[in-house]
TIGULO-583483 format. One line per field, with one value per residue (C-alpha): residue in one letter; x, y, z. Coordinates in Angstrom, 3 decimals, m for minus. Example, Ala and Ser with C-alpha at 12.3 -4.5 7.8 and 13.67 -1.06 7.14 Angstrom:
code A S
px 12.300 13.670
py m4.500 m1.060
pz 7.800 7.140
***
This chain:
code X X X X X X X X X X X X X X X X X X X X X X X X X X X X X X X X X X X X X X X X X X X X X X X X X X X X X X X X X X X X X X X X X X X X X X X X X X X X X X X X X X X X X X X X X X X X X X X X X X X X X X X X X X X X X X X X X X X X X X X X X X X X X X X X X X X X X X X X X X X X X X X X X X X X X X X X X X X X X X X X X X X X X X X X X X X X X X X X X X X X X X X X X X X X X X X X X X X X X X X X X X X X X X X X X X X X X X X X X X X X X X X X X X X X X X X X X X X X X X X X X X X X X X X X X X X X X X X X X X X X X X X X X X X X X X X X X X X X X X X X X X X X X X X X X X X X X X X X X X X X X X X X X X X X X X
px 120.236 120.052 117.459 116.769 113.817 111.312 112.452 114.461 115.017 113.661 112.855 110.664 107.516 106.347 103.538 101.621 98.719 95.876 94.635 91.017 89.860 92.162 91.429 94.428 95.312 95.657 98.285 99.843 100.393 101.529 104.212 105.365 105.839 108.244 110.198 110.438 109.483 109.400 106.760 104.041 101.100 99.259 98.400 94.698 92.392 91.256 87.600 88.443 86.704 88.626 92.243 94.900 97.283 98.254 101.251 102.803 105.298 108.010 110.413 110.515 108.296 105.143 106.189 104.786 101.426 99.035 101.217 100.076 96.990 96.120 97.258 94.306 93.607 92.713 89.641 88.159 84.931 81.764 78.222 75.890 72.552 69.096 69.592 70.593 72.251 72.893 76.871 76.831 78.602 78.412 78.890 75.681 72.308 69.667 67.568 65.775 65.363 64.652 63.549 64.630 68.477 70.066 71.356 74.749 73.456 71.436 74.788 76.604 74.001 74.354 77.797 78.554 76.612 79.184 82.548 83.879 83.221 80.200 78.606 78.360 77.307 79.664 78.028 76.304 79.269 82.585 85.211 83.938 83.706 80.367 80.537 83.874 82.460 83.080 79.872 79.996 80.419 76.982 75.209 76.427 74.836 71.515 71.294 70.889 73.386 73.356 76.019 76.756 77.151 80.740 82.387 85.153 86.229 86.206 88.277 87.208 84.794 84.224 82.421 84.508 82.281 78.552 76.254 72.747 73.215 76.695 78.681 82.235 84.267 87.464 87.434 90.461 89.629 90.651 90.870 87.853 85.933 83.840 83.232 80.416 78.840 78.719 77.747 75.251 73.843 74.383 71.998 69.554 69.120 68.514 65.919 67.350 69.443 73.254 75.989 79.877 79.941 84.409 86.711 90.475 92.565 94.987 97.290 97.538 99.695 103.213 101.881 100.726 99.545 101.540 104.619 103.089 104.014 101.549 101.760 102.633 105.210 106.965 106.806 108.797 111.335 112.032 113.550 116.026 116.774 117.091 113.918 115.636 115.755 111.694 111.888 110.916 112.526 110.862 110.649 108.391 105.438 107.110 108.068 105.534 107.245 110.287 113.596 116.414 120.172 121.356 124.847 126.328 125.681 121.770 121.791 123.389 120.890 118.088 118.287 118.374 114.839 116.193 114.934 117.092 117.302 117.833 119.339 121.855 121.531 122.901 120.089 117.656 119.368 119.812 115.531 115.363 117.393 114.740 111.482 110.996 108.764 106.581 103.943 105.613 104.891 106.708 110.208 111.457 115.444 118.162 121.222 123.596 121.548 119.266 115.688 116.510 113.311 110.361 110.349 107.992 108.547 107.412 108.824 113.152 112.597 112.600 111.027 111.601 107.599 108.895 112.737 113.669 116.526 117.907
py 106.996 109.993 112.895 115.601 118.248 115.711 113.843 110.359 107.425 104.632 101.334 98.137 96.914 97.532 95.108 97.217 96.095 98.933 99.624 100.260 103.793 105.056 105.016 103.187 106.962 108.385 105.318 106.459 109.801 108.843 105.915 108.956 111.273 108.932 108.010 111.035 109.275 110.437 107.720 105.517 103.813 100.850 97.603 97.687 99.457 98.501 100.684 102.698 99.915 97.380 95.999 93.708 93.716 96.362 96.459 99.536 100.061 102.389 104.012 101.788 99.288 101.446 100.076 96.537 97.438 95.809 92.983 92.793 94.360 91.255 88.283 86.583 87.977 86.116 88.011 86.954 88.483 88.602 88.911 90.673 89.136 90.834 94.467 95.697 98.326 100.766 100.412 96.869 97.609 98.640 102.780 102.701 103.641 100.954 100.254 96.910 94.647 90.772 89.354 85.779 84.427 81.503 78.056 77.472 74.347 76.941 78.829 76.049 74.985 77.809 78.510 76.214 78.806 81.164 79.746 79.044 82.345 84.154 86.928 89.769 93.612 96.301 97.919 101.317 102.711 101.541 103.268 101.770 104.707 105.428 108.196 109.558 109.606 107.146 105.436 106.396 110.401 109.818 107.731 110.542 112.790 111.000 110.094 106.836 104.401 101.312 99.466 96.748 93.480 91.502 87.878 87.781 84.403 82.853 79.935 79.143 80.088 78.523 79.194 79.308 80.460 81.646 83.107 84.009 87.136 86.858 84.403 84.806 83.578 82.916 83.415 83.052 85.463 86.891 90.463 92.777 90.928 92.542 90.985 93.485 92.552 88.868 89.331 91.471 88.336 85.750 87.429 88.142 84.486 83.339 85.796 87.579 90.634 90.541 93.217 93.083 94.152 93.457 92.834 91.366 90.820 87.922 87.750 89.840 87.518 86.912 89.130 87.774 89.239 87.019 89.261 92.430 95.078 97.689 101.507 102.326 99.669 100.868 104.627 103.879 101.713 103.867 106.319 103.764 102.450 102.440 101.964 99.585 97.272 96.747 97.155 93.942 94.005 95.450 92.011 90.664 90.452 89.405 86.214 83.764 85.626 83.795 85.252 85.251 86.630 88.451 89.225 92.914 93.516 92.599 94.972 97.742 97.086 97.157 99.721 101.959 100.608 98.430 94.856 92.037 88.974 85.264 83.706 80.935 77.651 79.037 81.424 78.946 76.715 79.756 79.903 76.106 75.812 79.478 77.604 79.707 78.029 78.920 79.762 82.389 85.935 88.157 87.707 89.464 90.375 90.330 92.373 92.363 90.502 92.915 92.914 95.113 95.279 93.037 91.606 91.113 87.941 87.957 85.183 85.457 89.150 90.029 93.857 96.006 96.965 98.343 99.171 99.130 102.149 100.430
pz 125.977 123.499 124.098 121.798 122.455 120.788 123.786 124.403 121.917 123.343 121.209 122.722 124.346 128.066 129.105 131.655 133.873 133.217 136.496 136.632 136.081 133.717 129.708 127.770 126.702 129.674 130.577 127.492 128.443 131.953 130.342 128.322 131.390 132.863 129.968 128.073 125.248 121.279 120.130 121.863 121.075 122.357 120.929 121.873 124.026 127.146 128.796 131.859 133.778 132.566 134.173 132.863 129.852 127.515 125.958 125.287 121.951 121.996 119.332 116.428 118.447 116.826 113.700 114.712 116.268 113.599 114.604 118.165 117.187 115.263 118.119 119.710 123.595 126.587 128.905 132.088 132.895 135.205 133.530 136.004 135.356 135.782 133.674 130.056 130.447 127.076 127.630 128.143 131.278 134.768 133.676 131.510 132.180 133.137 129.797 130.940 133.890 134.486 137.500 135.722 136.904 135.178 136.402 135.405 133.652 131.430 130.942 130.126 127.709 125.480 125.588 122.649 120.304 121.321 120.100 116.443 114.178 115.139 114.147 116.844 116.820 118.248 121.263 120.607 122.664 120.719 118.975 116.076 113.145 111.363 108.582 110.317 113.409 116.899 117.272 121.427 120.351 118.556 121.380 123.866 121.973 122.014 119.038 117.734 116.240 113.636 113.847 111.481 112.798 111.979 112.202 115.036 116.345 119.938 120.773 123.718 126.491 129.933 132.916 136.066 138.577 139.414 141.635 141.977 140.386 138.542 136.134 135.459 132.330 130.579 127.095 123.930 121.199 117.806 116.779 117.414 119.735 121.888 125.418 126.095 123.055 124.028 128.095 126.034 123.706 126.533 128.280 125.599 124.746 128.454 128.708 131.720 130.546 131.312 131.490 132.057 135.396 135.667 132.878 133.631 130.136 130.909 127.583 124.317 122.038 123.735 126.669 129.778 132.931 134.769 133.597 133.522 135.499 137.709 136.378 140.080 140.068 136.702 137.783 140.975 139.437 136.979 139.317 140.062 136.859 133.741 131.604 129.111 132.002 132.030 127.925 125.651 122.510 119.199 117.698 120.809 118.308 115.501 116.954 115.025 111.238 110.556 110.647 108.038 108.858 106.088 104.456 105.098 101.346 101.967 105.052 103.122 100.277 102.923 104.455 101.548 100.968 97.725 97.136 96.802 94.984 96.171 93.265 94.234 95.541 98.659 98.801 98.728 101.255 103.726 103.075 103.777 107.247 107.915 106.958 104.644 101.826 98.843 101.347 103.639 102.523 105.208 107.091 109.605 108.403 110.823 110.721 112.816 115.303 115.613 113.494 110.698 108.670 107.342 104.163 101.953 99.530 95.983 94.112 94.828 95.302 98.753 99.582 102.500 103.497 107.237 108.229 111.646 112.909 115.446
***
């Protein structure tokens, strides 16, 4: 594995159960101590108290974030019911208090309001960016915070378990969803206050906890072995864009950044047996059997938007 003093070449996803306590950065920065790595980045962040899923791109995985970035998520999560609190979690300061608790009946009742697209506020602590600024910088300052509110899009939301005090949840959601935000409304509407009190993320995309691995876990075995052993490949999240082989004159053409042209009745055959059609707009090109850049199509012109050195 080559290593220069910007440090070692490596290329792929980790899928890494967050432990709780640790922000998603901080994970970063440890992933990179082990590997030596030259680029990271994450495809989502998780809050300190949170646990679960995050996967982890390296080398010229970075280049398909936004693609992971934009997969729906699975959560599961416990509402504490009885208290706002202004975090919408268990690390915030006690705003409000309810002596009321709901029946699961009542939860169930509403829950309905909750899924198709929805319109939801951001907490007052987010990483969401007002004037150039994070909207929880400005709260921890004391100072108050508008935040417009948004449509995201739940799938689906059950309740799998209560208690007096608590209800927990599964929930399938799109992109910038914010579970505090809902334990937050959830308990607004029953009249009792609610706050996420855990927070478990079960699947981003292709990414499931089932196969993730512990930070403690991959530290240890990395000792032993080598990293590209616990690596999935760059094209993990690339895997609902379909994929067209192309001819060592294409890959040349490529990956000098130039555009090519399907002309010939081959062409389009080659775009048939891909399902490619009319409709598809991006393809992910293979070279050499490895993914060698995404395409964008316009017409029979096919343009190289990101180009993978692999």
């Amino acid at each position: 594995m080559p290593r220069n003093k910007k440090g070692v070449a490596v290329n792929g996803w980790l899928n890494i159960d967050k432990p709780q306590g640790l922000t998603s950065t901080q994970v970063i920065g440890r992933v990179r101590r082990v590997l030596h790595a030259q680029k990271l980045g994450h495809a989502g962040t998780l809050d300190p108290l949170a646990t679960g899923v995050l996967p982890i791109a390296l080398g010229e995985a970075t280049k398909t974030i936004p693609f992971a970035q934009d997969r729906d998520k699975v959560y599961e999560f416990t509402v504490a019911w009885g208290e706002a609190r202004n975090t919408d979690d268990g690390e915030g300061e006690v705003t409000q208090t309810s002596d009321k608790r709901p029946t699961a009946d009542e939860i169930t009742a509403i829950i309905p309001r909750f899924i198709g697209d929805i319109e939801q506020t951001p907490p007052k602590f987010s990483a969401i960016k007002i004037d150039g600024q994070r909207a929880y910088d400005i709260s921890r300052a004391g100072n108050d915070v508008e935040i417009k509110s948004r449509i995201v899009s739940i799938y689906d939301l059950r309740l799998t378990g209560a208690t007096a005090d608590t209800a927990t949840f599964e929930m399938e959601c799109g992109k910038g969803t914010y579970v505090r935000a809902l334990a937050r409304d959830m308990g607004l509407i029953l009249g009792c206050f609610g706050y996420v009190s855990s927070l478990r993320r079960l699947a981003v995309g292709p990414f499931g906890a089932e196969n993730a691995i512990s930070l403690d876990v991959f530290e240890k075995m990395v000792q032993s072995a080598e990293p590209d052993r616990y690596l999935l490949p760059v094209e993990t999240v690339l895997d609902d864009i379909p994929a067209l082989a192309l001819t060592d004159d294409e890959i040349s053409r490529i990956k000098q950044g130039q555009t090519i042209r399907l002309l010939s009745r081959q062409d389009i055959g080659r775009l048939d047996i891909a399902g490619i059609d009319d409709m598809t707009d991006l393809i992910l090109a293979i070279g050499d059997n490895k993914p060698l850049a995404l395409l964008e199509r316009d017409g029979i012109e096919l343009h190289p938007v990101r180009v993978f050195n692999l």
